[in-house]
Kinemage of the C-alpha trace (Angstrom):
@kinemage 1
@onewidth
@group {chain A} dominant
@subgroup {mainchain}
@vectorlist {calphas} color= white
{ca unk a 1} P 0.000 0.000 0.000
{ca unk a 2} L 1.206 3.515 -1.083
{ca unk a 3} L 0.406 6.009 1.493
{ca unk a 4} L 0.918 9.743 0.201
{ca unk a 5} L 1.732 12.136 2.374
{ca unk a 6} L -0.312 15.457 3.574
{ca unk a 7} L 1.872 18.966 3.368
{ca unk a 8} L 2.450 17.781 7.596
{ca unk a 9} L 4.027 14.959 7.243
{ca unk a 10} L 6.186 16.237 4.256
{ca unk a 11} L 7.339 18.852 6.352
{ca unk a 12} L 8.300 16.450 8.713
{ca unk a 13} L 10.527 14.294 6.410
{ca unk a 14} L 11.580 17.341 5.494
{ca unk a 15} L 13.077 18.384 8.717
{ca unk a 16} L 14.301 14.541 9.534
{ca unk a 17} L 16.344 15.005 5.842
{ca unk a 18} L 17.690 17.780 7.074
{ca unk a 19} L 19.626 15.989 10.135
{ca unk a 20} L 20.579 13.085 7.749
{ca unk a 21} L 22.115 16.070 5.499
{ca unk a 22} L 24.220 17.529 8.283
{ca unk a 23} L 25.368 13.738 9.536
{ca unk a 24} L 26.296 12.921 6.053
{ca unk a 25} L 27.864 16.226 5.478
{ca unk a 26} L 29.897 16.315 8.369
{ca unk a 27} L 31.144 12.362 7.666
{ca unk a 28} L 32.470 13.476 4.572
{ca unk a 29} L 34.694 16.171 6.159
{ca unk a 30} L 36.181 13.024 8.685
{ca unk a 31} L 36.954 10.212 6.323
{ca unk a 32} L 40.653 9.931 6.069
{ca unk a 33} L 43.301 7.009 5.848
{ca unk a 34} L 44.019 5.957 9.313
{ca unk a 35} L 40.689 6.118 10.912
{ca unk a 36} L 38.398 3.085 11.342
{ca unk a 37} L 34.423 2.280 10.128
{ca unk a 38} L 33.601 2.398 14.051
{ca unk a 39} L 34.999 5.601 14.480
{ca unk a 40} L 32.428 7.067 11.875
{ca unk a 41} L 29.728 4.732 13.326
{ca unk a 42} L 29.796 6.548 16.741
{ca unk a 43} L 30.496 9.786 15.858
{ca unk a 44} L 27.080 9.760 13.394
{ca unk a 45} L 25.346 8.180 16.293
{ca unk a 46} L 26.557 11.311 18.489
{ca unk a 47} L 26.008 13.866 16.107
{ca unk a 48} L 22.155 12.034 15.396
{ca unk a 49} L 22.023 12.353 19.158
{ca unk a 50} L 22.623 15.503 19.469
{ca unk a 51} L 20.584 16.821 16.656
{ca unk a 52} L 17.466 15.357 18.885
{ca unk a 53} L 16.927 12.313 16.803
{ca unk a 54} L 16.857 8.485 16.705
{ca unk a 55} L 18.856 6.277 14.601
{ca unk a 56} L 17.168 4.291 12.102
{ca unk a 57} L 19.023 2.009 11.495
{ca unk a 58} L 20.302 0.444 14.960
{ca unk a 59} L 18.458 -2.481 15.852
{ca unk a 60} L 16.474 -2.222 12.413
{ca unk a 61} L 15.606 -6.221 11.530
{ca unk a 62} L 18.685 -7.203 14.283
{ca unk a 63} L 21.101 -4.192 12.338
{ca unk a 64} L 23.882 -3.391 15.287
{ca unk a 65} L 24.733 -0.100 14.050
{ca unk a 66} L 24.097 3.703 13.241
{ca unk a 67} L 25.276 3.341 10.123
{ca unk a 68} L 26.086 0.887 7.375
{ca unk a 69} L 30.031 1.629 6.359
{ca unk a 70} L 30.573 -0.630 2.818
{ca unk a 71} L 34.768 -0.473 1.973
{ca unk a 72} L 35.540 -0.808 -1.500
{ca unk a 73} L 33.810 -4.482 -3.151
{ca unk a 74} L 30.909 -3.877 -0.222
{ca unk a 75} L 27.755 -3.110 -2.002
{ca unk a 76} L 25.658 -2.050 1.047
{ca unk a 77} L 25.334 -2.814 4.342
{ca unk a 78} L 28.423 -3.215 5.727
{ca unk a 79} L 28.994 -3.308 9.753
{ca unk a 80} L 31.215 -0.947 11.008
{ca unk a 81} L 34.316 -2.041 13.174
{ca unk a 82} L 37.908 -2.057 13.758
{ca unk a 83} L 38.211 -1.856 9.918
{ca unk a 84} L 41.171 0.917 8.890
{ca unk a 85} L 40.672 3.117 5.794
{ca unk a 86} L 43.339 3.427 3.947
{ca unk a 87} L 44.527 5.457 1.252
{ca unk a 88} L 42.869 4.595 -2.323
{ca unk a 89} L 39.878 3.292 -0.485
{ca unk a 90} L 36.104 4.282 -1.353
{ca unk a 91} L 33.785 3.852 1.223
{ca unk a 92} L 29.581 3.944 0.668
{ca unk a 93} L 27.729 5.562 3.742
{ca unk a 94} L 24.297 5.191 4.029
{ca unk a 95} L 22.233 6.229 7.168
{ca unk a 96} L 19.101 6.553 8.022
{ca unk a 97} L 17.050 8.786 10.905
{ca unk a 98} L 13.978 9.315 13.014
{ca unk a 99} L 12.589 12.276 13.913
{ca unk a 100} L 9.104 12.874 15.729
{ca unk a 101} L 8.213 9.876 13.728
{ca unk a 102} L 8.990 10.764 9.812
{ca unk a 103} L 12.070 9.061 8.407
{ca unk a 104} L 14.684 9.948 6.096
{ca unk a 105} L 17.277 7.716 4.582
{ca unk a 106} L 20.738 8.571 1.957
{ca unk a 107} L 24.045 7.498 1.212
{ca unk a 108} L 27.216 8.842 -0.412
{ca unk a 109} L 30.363 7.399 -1.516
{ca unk a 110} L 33.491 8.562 -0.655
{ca unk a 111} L 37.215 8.803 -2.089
{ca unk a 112} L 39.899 7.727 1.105
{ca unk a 113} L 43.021 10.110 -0.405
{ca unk a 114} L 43.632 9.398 -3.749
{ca unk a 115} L 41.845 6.731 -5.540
{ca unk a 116} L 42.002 5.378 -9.209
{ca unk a 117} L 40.767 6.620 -12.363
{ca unk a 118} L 38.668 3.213 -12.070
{ca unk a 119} L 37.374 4.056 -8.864
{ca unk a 120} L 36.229 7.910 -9.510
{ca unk a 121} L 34.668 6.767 -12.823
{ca unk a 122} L 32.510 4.510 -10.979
{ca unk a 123} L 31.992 6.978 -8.240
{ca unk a 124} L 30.925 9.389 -10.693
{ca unk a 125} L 28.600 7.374 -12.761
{ca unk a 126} L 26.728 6.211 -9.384
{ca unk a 127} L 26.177 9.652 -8.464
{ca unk a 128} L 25.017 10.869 -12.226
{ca unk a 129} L 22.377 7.993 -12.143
{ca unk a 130} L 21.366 8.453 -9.021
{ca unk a 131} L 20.883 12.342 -10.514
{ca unk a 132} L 18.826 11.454 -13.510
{ca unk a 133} L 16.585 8.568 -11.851
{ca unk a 134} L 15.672 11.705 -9.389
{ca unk a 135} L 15.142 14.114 -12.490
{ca unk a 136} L 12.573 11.074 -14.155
{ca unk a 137} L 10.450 11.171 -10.204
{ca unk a 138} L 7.803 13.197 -12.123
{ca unk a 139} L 3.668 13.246 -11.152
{ca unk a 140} L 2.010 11.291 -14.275
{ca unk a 141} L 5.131 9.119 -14.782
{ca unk a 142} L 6.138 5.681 -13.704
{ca unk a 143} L 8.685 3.852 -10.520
{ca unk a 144} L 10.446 2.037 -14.385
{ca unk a 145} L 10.733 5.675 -15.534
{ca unk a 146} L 13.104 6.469 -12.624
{ca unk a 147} L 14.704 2.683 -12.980
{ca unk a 148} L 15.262 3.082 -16.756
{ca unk a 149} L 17.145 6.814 -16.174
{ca unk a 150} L 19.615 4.348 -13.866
{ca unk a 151} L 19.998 1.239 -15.518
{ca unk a 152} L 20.872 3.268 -19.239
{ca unk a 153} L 23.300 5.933 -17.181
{ca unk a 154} L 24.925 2.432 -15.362
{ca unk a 155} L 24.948 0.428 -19.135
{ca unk a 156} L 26.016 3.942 -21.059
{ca unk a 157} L 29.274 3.714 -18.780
{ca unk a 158} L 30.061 0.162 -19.107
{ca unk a 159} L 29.057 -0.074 -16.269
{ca unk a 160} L 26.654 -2.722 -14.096
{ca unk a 161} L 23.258 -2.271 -11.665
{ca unk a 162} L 22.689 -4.409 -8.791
{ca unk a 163} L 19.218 -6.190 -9.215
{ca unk a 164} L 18.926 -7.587 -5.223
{ca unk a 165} L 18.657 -4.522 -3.709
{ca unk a 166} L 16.335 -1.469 -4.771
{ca unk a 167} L 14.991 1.888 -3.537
{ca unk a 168} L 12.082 2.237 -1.693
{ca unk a 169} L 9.161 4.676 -0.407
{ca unk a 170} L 9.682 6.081 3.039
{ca unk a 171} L 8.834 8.466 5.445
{ca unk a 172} L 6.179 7.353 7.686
{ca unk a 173} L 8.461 4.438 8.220
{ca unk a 174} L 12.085 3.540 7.049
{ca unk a 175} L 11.005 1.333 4.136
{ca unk a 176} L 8.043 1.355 2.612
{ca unk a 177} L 5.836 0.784 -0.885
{ca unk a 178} L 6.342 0.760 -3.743
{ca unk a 179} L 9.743 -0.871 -4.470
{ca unk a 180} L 12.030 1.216 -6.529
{ca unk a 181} L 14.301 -0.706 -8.873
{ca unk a 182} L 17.262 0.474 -10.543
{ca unk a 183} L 16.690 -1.103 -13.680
{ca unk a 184} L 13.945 -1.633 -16.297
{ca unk a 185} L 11.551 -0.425 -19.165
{ca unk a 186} L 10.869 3.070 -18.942
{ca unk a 187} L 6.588 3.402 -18.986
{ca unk a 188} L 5.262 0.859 -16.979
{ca unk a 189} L 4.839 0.226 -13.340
{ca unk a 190} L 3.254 2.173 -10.742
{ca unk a 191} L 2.249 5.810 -11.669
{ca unk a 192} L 4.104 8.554 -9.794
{ca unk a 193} L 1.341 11.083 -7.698
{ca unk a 194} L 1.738 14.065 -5.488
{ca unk a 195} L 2.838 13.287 -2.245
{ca unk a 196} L 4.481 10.272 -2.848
{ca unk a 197} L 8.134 10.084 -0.893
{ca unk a 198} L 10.768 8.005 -2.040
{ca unk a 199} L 14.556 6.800 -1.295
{ca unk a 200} L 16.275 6.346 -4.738
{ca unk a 201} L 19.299 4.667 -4.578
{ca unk a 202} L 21.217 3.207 -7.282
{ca unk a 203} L 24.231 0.597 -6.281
{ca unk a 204} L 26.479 0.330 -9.263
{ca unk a 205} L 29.043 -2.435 -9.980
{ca unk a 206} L 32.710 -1.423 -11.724
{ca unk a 207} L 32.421 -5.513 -12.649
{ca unk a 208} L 29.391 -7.703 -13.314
{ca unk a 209} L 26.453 -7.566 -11.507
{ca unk a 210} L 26.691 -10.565 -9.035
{ca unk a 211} L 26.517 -9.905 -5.288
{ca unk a 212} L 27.642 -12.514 -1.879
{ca unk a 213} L 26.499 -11.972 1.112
{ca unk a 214} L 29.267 -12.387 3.854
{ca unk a 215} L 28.696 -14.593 6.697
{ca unk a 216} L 27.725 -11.831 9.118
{ca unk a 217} L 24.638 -11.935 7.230
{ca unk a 218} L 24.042 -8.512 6.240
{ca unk a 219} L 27.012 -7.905 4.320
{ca unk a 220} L 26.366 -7.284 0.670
{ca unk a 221} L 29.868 -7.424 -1.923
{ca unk a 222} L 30.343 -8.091 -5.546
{ca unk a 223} L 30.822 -11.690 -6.426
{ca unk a 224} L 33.820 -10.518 -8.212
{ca unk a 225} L 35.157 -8.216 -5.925
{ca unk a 226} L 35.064 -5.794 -8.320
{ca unk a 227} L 34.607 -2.099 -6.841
{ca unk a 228} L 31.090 -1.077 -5.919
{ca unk a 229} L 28.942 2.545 -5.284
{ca unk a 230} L 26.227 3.618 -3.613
{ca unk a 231} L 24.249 7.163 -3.962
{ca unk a 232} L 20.786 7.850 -2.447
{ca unk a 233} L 18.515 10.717 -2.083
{ca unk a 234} L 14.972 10.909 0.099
{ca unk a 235} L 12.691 12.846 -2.930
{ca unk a 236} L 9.036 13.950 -2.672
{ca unk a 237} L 6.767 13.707 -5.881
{ca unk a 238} L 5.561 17.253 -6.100
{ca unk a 239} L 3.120 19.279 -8.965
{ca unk a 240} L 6.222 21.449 -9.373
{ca unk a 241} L 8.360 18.541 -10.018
{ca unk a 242} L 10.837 16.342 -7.424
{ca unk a 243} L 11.888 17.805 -4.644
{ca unk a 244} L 15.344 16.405 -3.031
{ca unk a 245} L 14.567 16.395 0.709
{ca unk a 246} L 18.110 15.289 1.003
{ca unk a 247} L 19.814 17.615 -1.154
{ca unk a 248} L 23.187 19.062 0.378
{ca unk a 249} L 24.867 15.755 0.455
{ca unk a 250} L 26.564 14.984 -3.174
C-alpha cells in the first residue's frame, strides 16, 4: 500500500532530511586514511544524538549499528568495526534517521586520499544515475521511468546495476511501498502522484552484476570483488516537479 503524504508529514521528512544532510555532510569532512568504520559509526550516532533524533538504522531487523560503512567491493550494508581506511579506499555511507516519527534515509560514496581513475569513474557514474533517476520522479510518470534513467546511465558507462537490492518509499516508516528498482523499461509500473516520498538509490558495480552476502549476514559485496557505489537521495513527488529532501549531500 502507497500512502501519500499530507503537506504535515512532508514537512516532517523534510526536517528529519535535514539531520541526515548535516550527519552525512559532516562524515564526509572526517573520512581519512588511518581512521576506522567504528569511528564514523559513533560519531554519526553522536552527532544524530545531538541533533534530537533516533537512529534508524540500529536495531532495524537485528542491524547493530548507526550506520552501514561498505569499503571498497561492499555493495551495502556493511557493519562498522575495527576496519582501517586506507589510502585509495572508497567507502559507501548510508544512514538513516527518526525524527518525531517521519524518516529519512541517503548514502554517499566517498574517495579515502587518492583513488584510481577506475574508482572515480565509478563513483561518478553512481552519483550521475542516481541524478537522472531523481530528475525522471515526475507526477504522471512511472517507478520504471526512474529505474530506466539508472539502468541506461549504469549500461552507457560500461558499467553494471545491482538487481537484489532497490529503492524504496519512506517516510512514515524507514522502508516502505512501492519498491524502486534500478533497472527496467521506462513506462510501466506504478504511476508517480503528489505526495508520494521516495529513497532512490542506485548501487552500481565497476564488474558484473553478481553480489555474496558475507557470513555476518548482512554484508552485501560483488561476487567478483570488483569495486562497488552507492548514492541515495529521500525525494518527494511534487506538482512542481521532485523535490530532493536530502539535497546538500553529493
Amino acid at each position: 500500500m502507497i500512502e501519500l503524504k499530507s503537506p504535515r508529514q512532508l514537512e516532517g521528512i523534510l526536517k528529519a532530511s535535514r539531520v541526515l544532510v548535516d550527519v552525512l555532510t559532516g562524515l564526509k569532512k572526517i573520512v581519512t586514511p588511518g581512521i576506522t568504520t567504528q569511528y564514523l559509526d559513533q560519531w554519526a550516532r553522536r552527532r544524530i544524538l545531538d541533533l534530537g533524533a533516533s537512529c534508524a538504522f540500529l536495531g532495524y531487523k537485528g542491524f547493530p549499528k548507526t550506520i552501514c560503512a561498505s569499503v571498497n567491493e561492499e555493495i551495502v550494508h556493511g557493519i562498522p568495526g575495527m576496519r582501517l581506511l586506507k589510502d585509495g579506499d572508497i567507502i559507501s555511507l548510508d544512514a538513516g534517521v527518526r525524527l518525531n516519527g517521519f524518516f529519512s534515509d541517503a548514502a554517499v560514496t566517498i574517495a579515502v586520499g587518492n583513488i584510481t581513475n577506475e574508482a572515480a569513474h565509478l563513483i561518478e557514474v553512481t552519483r550521475k544515475a542516481l541524478l537522472e533517476g531523481v530528475c525522471r520522479a515526475l507526477c504522471g510518470g512511472t517507478i520504471s521511468d526512474i529505474s530506466c534513467a539508472v539502468e541506461r546511465c549504469a549500461v552507457n558507462n560500461k558499467l553494471n546495476v545491482v538487481r537484489e537490492f532497490v529503492g524504496h518509499g519512506i517516510g512514515l516508516s524507514l522502508h516502505e511501498d512501492p519498491p524502486v528498482p534500478n533497472f527496467g523499461k521506462s513506462g510501466s509500473n506504478i504511476r508517480l502522484k503528489e505526495g508520494m516520498v521516495l529513497a532512490i538509490e542506485p548501487m552500481i558495480n565497476a564488474g558484473n552484476p553478481g553480489i555474496e552476502i558475507l557470513p555476518d549476514g548482512w554484508t552485501a559485496v560483488t561476487k567478483d570483488r570488483s569495486l562497488s557505489a552507492h548514492f541515495e537521495h529521500t525525494v518527494a513527488i511534487t506538482k512542481n516537479g521532485p523535490k530532493i529532501f536530502t539535497e546538500g549531500i553529493l
